[in-house]
C-alpha positions as CSV (number, residue, x, y, z in Angstrom):
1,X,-97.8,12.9,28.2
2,X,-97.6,15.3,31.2
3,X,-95.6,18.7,31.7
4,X,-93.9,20.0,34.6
5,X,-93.3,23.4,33.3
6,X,-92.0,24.5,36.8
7,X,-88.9,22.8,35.0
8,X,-88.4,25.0,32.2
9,X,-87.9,27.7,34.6
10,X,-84.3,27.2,36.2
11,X,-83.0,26.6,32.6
12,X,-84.3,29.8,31.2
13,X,-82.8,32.0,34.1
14,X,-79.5,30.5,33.9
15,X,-79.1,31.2,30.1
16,X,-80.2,34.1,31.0
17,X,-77.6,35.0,33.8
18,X,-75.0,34.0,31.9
19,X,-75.7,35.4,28.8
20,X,-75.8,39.0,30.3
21,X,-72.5,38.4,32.4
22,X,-71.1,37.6,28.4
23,X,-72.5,40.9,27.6
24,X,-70.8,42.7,31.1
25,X,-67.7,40.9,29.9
26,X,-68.1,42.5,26.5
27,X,-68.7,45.9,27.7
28,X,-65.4,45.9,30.3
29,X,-63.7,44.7,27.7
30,X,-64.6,47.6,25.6
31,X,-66.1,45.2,22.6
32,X,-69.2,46.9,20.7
33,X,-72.5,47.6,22.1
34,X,-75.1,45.4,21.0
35,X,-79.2,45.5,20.9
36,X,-80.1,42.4,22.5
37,X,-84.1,43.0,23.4
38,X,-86.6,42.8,21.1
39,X,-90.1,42.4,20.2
40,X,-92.5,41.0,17.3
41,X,-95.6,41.2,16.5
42,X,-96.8,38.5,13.3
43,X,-99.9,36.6,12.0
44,X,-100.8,33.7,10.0
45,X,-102.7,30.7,9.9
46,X,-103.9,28.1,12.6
47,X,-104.6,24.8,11.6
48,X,-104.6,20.3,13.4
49,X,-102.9,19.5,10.7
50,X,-99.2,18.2,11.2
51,X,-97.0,16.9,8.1
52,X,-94.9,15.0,11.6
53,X,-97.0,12.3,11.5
54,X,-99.9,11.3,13.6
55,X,-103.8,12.0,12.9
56,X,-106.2,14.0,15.1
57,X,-110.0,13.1,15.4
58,X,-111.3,14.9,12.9
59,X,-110.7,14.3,9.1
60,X,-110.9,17.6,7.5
61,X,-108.6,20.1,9.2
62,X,-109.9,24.5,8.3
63,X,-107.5,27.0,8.1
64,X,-108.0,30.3,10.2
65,X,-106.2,33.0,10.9
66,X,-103.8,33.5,13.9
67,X,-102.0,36.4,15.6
68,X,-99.0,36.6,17.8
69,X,-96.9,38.3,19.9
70,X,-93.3,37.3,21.2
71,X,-90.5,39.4,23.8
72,X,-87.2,38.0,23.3
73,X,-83.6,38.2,25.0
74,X,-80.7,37.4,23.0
75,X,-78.0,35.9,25.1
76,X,-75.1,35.0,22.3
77,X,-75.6,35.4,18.6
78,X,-76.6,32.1,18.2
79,X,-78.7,31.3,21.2
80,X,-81.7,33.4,22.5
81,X,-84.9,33.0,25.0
82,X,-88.3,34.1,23.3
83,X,-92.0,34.3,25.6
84,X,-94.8,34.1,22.8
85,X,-98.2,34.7,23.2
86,X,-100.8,33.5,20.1
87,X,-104.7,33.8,19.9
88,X,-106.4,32.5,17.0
89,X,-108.9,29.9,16.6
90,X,-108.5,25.7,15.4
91,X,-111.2,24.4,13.3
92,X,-111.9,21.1,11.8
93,X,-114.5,18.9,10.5
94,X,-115.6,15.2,8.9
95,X,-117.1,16.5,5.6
96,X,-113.7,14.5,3.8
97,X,-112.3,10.9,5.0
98,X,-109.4,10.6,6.4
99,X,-105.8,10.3,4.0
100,X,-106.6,5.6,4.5
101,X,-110.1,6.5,3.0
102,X,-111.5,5.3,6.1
103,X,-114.7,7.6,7.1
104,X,-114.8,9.4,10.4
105,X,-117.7,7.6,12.1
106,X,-117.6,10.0,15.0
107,X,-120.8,11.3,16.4
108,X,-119.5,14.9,16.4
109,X,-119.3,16.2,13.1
110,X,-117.6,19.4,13.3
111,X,-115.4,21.8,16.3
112,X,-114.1,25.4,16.7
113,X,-111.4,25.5,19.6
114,X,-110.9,29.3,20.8
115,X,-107.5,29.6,21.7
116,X,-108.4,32.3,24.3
117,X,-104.6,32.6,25.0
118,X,-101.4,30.9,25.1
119,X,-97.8,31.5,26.6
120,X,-94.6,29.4,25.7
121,X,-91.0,30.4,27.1
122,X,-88.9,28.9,24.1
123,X,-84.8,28.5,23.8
124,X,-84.2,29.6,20.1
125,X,-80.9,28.5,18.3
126,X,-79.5,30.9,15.2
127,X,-78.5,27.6,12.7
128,X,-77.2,29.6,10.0
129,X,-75.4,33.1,9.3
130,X,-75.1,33.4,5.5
131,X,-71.8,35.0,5.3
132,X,-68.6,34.3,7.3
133,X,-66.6,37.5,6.5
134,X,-68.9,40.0,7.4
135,X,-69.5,40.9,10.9
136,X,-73.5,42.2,10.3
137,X,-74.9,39.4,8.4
138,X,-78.5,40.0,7.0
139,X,-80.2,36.6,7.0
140,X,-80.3,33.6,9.0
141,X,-82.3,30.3,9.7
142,X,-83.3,29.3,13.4
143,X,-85.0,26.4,15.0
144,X,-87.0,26.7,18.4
145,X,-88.4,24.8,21.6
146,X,-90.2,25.2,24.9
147,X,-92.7,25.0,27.0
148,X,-95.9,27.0,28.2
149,X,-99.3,26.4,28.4
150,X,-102.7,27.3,26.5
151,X,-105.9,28.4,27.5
152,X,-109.1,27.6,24.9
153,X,-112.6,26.7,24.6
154,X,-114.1,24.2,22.6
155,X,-117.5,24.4,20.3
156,X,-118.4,20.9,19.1
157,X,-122.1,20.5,16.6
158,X,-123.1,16.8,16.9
159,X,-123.8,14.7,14.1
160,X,-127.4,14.2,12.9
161,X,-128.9,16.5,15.1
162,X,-126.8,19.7,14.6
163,X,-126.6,21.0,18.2
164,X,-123.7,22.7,19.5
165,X,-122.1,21.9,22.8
166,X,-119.5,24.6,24.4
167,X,-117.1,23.7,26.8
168,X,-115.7,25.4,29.6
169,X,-112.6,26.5,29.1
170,X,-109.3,25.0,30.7
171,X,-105.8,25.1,30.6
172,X,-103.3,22.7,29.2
173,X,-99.4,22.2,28.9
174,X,-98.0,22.6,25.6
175,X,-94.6,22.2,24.0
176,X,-93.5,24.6,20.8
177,X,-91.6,23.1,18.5
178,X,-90.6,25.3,15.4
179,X,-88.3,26.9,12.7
180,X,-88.0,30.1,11.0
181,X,-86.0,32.6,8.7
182,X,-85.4,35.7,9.5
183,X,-84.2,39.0,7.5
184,X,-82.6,42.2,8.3
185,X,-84.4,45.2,6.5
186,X,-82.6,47.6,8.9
187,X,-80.8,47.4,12.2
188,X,-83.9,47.8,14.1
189,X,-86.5,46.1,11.9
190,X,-86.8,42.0,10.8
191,X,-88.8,40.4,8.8
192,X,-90.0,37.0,10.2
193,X,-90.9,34.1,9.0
194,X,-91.9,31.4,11.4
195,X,-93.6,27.7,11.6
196,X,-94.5,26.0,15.0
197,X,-96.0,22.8,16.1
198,X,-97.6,23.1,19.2
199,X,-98.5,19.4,21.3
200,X,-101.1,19.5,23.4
201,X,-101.0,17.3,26.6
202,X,-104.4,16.0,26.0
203,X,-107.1,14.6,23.6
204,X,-109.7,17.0,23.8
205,X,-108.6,20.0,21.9
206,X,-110.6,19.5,19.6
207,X,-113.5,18.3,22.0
208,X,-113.6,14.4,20.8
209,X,-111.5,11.9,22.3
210,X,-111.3,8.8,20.0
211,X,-107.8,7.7,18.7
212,X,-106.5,8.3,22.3
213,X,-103.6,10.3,20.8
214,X,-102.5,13.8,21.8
215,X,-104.0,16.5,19.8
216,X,-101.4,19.3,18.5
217,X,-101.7,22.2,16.4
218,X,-99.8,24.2,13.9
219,X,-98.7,28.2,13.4
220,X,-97.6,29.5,10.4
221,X,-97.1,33.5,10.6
222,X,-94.9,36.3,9.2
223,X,-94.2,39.8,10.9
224,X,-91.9,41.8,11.9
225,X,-89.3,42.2,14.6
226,X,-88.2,45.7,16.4
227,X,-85.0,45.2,17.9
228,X,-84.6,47.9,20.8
229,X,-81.6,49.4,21.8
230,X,-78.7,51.1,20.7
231,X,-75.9,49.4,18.7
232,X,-75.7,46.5,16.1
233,X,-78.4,43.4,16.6
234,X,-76.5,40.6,18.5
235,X,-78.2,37.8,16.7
236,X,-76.5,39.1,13.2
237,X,-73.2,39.2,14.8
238,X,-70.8,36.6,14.0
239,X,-68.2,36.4,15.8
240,X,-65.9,34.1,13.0
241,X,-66.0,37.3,10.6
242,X,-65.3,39.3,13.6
243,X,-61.9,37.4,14.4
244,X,-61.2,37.5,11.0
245,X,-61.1,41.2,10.7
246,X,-59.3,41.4,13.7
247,X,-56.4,39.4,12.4
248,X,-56.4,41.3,9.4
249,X,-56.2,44.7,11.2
250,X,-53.0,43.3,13.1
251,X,-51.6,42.2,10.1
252,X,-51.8,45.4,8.3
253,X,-50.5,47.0,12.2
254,X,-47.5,45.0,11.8
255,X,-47.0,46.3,8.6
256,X,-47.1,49.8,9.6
257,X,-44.9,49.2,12.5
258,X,-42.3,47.5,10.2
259,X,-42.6,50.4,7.7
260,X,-42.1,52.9,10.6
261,X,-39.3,50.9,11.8
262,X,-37.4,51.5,8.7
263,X,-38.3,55.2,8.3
264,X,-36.8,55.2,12.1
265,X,-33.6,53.9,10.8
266,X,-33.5,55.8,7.7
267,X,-33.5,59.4,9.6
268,X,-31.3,57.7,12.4
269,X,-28.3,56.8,9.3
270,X,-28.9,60.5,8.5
271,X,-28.6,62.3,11.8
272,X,-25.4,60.1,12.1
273,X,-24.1,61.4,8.9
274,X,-25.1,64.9,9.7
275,X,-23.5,65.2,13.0
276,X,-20.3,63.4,11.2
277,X,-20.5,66.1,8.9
278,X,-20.7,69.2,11.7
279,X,-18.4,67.9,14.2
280,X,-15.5,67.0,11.4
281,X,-12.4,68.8,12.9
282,X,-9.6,68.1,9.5
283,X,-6.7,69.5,11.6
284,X,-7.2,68.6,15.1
285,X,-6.8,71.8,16.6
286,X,-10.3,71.3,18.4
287,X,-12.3,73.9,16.2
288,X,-14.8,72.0,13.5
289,X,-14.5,72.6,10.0
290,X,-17.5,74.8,10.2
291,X,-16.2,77.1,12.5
292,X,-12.7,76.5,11.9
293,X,-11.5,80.3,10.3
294,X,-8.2,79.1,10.1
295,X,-8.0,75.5,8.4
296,X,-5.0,73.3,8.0
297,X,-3.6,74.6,11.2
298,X,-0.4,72.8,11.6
299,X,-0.3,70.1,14.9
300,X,0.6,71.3,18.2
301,X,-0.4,74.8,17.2
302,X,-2.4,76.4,20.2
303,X,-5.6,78.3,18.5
304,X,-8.3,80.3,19.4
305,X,-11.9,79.8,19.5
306,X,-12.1,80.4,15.3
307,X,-9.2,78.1,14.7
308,X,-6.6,80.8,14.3
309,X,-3.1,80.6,16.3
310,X,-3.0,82.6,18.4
311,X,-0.2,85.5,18.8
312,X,0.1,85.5,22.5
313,X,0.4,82.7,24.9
314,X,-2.1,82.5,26.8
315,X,-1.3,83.7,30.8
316,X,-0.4,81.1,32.8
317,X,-3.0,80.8,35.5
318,X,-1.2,79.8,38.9
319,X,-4.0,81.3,41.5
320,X,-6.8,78.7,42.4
321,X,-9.9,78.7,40.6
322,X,-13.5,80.3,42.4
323,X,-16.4,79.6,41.2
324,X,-19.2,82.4,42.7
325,X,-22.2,81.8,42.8
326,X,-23.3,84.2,39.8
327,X,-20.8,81.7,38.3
328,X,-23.2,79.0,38.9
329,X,-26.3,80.9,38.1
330,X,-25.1,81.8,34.6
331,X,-24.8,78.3,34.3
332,X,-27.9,76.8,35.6
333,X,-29.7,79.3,33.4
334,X,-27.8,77.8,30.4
335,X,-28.7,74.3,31.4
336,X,-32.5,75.4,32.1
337,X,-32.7,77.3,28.7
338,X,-30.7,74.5,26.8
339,X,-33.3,72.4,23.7
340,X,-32.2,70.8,20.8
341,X,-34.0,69.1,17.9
342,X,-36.0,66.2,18.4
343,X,-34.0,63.7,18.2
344,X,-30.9,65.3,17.2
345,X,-27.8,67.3,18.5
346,X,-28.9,70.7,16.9
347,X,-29.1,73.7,19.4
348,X,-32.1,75.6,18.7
349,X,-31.5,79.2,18.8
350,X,-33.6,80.3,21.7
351,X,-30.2,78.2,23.9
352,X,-27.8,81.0,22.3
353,X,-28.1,84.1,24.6
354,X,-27.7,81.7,28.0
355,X,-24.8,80.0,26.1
356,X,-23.3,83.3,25.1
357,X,-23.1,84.2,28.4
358,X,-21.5,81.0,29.1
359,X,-18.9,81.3,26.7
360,X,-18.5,85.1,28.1
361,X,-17.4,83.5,31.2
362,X,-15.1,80.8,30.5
363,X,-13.1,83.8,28.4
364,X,-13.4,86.4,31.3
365,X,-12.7,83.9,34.4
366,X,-10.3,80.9,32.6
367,X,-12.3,78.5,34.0
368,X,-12.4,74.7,32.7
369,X,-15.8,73.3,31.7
370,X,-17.1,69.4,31.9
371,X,-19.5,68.7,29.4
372,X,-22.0,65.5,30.0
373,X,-24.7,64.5,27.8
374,X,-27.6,62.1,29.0
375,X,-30.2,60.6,27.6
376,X,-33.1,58.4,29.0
377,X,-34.0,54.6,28.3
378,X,-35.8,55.3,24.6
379,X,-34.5,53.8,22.2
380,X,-31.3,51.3,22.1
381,X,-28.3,52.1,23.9
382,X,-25.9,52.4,21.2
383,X,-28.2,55.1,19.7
384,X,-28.5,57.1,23.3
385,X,-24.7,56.8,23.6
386,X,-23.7,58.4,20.5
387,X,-26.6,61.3,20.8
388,X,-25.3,61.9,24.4
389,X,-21.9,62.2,23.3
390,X,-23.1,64.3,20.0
391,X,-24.9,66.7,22.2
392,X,-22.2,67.5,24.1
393,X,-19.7,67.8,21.3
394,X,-22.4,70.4,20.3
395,X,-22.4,72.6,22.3
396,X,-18.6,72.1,23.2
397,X,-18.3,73.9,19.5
398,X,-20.8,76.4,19.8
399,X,-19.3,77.6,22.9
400,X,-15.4,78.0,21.2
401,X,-17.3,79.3,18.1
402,X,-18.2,82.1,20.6
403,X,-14.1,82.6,21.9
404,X,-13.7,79.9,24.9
405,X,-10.7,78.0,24.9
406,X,-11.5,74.7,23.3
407,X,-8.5,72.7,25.5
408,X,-10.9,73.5,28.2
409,X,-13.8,71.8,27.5
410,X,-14.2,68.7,28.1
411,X,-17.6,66.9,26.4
412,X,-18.2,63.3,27.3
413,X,-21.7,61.4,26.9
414,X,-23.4,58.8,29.2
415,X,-26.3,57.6,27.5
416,X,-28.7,56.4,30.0
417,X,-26.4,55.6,32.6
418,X,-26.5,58.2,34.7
419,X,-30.6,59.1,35.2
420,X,-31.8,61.7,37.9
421,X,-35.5,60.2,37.7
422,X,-37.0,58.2,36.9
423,X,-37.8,56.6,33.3
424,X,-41.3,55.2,34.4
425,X,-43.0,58.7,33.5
426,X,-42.7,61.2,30.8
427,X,-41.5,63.9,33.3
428,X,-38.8,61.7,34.5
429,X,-37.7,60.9,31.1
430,X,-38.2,64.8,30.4
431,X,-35.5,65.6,33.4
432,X,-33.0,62.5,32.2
433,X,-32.1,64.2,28.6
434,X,-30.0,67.0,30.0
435,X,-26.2,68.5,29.2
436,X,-25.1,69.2,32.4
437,X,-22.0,71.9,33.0
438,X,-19.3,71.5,35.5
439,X,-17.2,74.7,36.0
440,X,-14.0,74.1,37.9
């Protein structure tokens, strides 16, 4: 069996490409960050033995003691590229038969290998996250494979005579193959537990070659893994549990939305019935209820400002109407000053002097006022329409609560027909809800 690792190589750094353009993806996409380097550090015990199948050339396999050390990139939560190093030694002897009961007749009769040092790049697959509905899991099985190659010497005693031969030492290709479990005792610590079979390509591993047969050797370690980095571990992350939670949290958003919804439509009913309730004019003589001083005015009777008929006709005006430009400023101040209630038709009280002055001048000059309410595109249009129109009925009755003729007002609304900006920016939307005044 012969190795070209040169192979391995092109695979490992196009999982690795593409797993960290995954992770770019991630970030731009504002997803979590995630800890994807890590180290480990582990030991355990070396032996020839492999429960796969197959026999080595010697018949009593020793156990010694092994230590390792691994860097490791995790690309997705499931998939991952690991560079191990282990030193250790392999013994092994032919002081038992083999499993047949046939006796090793083999003129060597025992062997210490010396792995001086080893190097495997493996691809390692996550099999198993325990839980599906938690995003962080805390356990999870994994399988491994690779290539690399080891460096050893071998120390044969022959039979009989008891002198020790010690090779020079070479290196040969080897392929991991392996599985593990690992544990989360805290989001930078793992504990790792870990079994590899490593196949040599060659017989004389163990310094004999007799059954023509590739030697291999085993790993079996624990330590502990330091994931570096700031945010969760990647390979704990499941993304199923992650989707899951995500749906949830747009469920319960729709929920809120719906609930908001109604609120919306609940305050909406009562600015309706409110504004129903201020601008409720029982005789028709233009004054509301509210302001009306002189209630149940009979129809056709000409009133003033409170409601109350009035003694004297008012003069007939026959010259033509001027409108100065103080006119016009007292105006524009009135429209600059002019805020209501969010949402609503109520004046707020810092509008009253500029309006004062307003009504001041209608009384003073005659004049005739148009009233028109706009809104911008918030909302539905039937809403903006009636709040328009509200608005200026609004401040239609404030101003002939304050003595202006109320046959001389005119208040119309316009919804959002009408803008002056636009309704792509807060500004614009800012400048489109306005009353505007037209003296004439």
């Amino acid at each position: 069996m012969k190795l070209n690792l040169l192979k391995l190589f092109p695979v490992a750094m196009a999982g690795l490409f593409i797993g960290n353009a995954a992770l770019a993806q991630d970030s731009m996409g504002q997803k979590p960050s995630f800890k994807t380097w890590s180290i480990g550090l582990n030991g355990g015990v070396l032996t020839g033995v492999s429960p796969l199948g197959g026999q080595n050339d010697f018949s009593n396999w020793k156990s010694s003691l092994g230590y390792g050390l691994y860097i490791k990139k995790q690309i997705s939560p499931a998939f991952a590229l690991r560079l191990d190093g282990v030193r250790g030694t392999v013994k092994g002897d032919n002081a038992e038969p083999f499993n047949d009961g046939t006796v090793n007749a083999s003129p060597i009769s025992s062997f210490e290998t010396d792995l001086r040092y080893s190097a495997t790049l493996s691809a390692q697959l996550n099999m198993v996250n325990w839980s599906m509905f938690n995003q962080h899991n805390n356990a999870q099985l994994y399988a491994l494979a690779g290539g690399g190659f080891v460096n050893y010497e071998t120390t044969t005693v022959a039979a009989g005579s008891g002198a020790s031969t010690t090779r020079s030492a070479v290196d040969k290709l080897i392929i991991p193959v392996g599985v593990g479990a690992k544990f989360r005792l805290s989001e930078g610590v793992n504990f790792d537990l870990g079994w590899t079979i490593n196949f040599v390509d060659g017989d004389q591993f163990d310094g004999y070659a007799a059954r023509s047969n590739n030697d291999k050797y085993n790993y079996a370690y624990a330590g502990l893994e330091f994931a570096l980095g700031k945010g969760k571990q990647l390979a704990f992350y499941s993304p199923v549990a992650a989707t899951y939670e995500e749906a949830l949290a747009a469920k319960n958003t729709s929920n809120s939305l719906k609930s908001d919804l109604d609120a919306q439509k609940a305050e909406n009913a009562k600015l309706r019935s409110e504004m129903a309730d201020m601008l409720k004019d029982s005789d028709g003589d233009g004054v509301a209820d509210k302001l009306d001083k002189c209630p149940n005015t009979p129809s056709g009777t000409v009133v003033d400002g409170s409601g109350c008929p009035l003694k004297v006709p008012a003069p007939q005006v026959t010259e033509r109407v001027i409108v100065t430009e103080a006119d016009r400023k007292v105006v524009k101040d009135a429209i600059d000053n002019l805020e209501f209630d969010l949402g609503k038709a109520t004046i707020r009280s810092k509008s009253y002097p500029t309006l004062n002055r307003v009504a001041a001048l209608l009384v003073e000059k005659n004049f005739s006022l148009k009233l028109a309410g706009h809104t911008d595109i918030t909302g539905s249009r039937e809403l903006n329409m009636r709040l328009s129109k509200e608005r200026a009925e609004s401040v239609k009755a404030y101003l002939v609560s304050q003595g202006a003729n109320a046959s001389r007002i005119e208040a119309t609304g316009y919804g959002p027909d009408q803008p002056i900006a636009t309704n792509k920016t807060a500004a614009g939307r800012q400048q489109n809800r306005r009353v505007e005044f037209t003296l004439y």
